[in-house]
C-alpha positions as CSV (number, residue, x, y, z in Angstrom):
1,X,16.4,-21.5,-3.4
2,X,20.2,-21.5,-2.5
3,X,22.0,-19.1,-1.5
4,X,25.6,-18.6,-3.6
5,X,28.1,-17.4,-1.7
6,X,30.7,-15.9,-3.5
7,X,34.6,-16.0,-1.8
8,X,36.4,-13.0,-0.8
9,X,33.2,-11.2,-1.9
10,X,33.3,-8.0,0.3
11,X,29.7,-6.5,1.7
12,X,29.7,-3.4,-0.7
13,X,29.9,-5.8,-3.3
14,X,27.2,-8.4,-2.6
15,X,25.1,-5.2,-1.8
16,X,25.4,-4.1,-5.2
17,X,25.0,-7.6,-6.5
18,X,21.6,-8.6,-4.7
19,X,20.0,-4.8,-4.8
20,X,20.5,-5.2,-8.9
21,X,18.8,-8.3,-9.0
22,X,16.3,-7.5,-6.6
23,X,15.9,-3.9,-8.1
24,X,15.1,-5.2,-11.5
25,X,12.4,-8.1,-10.3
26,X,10.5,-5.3,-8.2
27,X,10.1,-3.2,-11.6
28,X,9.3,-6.4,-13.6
29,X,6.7,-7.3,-11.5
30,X,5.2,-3.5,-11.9
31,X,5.3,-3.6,-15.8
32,X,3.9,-6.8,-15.8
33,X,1.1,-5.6,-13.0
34,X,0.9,-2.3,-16.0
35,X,-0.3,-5.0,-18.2
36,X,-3.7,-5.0,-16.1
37,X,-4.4,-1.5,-17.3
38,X,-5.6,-2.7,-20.2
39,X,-9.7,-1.7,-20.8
40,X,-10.3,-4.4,-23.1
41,X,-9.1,-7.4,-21.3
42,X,-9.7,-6.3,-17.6
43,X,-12.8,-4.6,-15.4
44,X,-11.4,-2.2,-12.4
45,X,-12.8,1.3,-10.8
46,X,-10.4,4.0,-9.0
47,X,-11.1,2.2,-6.2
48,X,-9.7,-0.4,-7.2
49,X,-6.1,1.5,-8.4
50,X,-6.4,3.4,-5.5
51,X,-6.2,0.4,-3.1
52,X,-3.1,-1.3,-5.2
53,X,-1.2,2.0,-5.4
54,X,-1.9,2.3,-1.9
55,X,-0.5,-0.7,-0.4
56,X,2.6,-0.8,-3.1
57,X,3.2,2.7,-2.0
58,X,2.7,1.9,1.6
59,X,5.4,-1.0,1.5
60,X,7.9,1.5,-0.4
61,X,7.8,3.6,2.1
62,X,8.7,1.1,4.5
63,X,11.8,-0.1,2.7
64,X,12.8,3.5,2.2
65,X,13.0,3.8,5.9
66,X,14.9,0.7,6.2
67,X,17.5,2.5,4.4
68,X,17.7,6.2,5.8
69,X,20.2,6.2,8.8
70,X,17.5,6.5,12.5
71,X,17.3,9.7,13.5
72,X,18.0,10.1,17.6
73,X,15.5,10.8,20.1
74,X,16.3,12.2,22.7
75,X,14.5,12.9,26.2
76,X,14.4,16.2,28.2
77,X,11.9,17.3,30.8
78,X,12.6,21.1,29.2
């Protein structure tokens, strides 16, 4: 894949550019994982949802955190 670089294009800009595009392939892919929901084509148990949701909540969370500013730590003996 290549990466386009557009001139003059400022950071807010190719921020909103890239989080679009990669906004609307992450809900894609999770209509098109809906489509396994489906009793008549597909076998799964809880368990089975339970483990999916699990890790695709698991990996939200992370990128959430990637985006909320670090809070500071700091050290005291008090």
């Amino acid at each position: 894949m290549v990466k386009e670089k557009i001139p003059n294009e400022t950071p807010r800009k190719r921020f909103e550019r890239l989080a679009a595009i990669r906004t609307n392939k992450v809900i894609e892919k999770l209509r098109i994982l809906g489509n396994c929901s489906n009793p008549g084509m597909y076998e799964y148990s809880q368990e089975d949802m339970d483990k999916i949701f699990l890790a695709i909540n698991k990996e939200l969370r992370r990128a959430k955190a990637k985006f909320e500013k670090p809070q500071k730590v700091e050290f005291n003996f008090e």
